[in-house]
N, C-alpha and C positions, 0 to 999 in steps of 0.2 A: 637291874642287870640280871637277866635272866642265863641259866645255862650256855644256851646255844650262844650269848654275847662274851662272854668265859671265855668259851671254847674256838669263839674266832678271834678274839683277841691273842689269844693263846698262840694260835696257827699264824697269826700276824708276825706276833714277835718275834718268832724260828725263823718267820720266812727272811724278817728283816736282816737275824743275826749272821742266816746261812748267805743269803743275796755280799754280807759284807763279808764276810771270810772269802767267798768268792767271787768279788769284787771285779779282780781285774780278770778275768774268763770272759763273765759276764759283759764287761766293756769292749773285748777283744770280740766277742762275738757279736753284738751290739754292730762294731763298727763293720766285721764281717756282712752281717747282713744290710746292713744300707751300701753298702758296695755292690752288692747281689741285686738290692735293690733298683739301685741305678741304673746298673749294664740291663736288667730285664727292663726297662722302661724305655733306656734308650734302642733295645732292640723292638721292641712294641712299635714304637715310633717309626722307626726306618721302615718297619714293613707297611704302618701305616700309610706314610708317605709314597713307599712303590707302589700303593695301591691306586692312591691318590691319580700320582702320575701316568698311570697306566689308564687309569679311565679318562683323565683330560687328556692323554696325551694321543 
């Protein structure tokens, strides 16, 4: 185990500790963004769709 394997383990272990103190942020925003995600996919979609329709139609 060289330095550089130290040193990211290191960074691991903060990251894990900080991620669990801030735990529920991180899930509230988590669940923020697949919300976000959603509505931009379903707006994707619809315009998709008028596209669609506009050239068969």
């Amino acid at each position: 185990m060289g330095p550089v394997d130290i040193w990211a383990g290191e960074l691991t272990r903060l990251a894990k500790a900080e991620s669990q103190r801030h735990g529920e942020i991180v899930k509230t925003s988590n669940t923020r963004l697949e919300e976000l995600k959603g509505v931009a996919c379903e707006i994707i979609w619809r315009r998709f769709l008028q596209v669609i329709w506009r050239v068969v139609g």
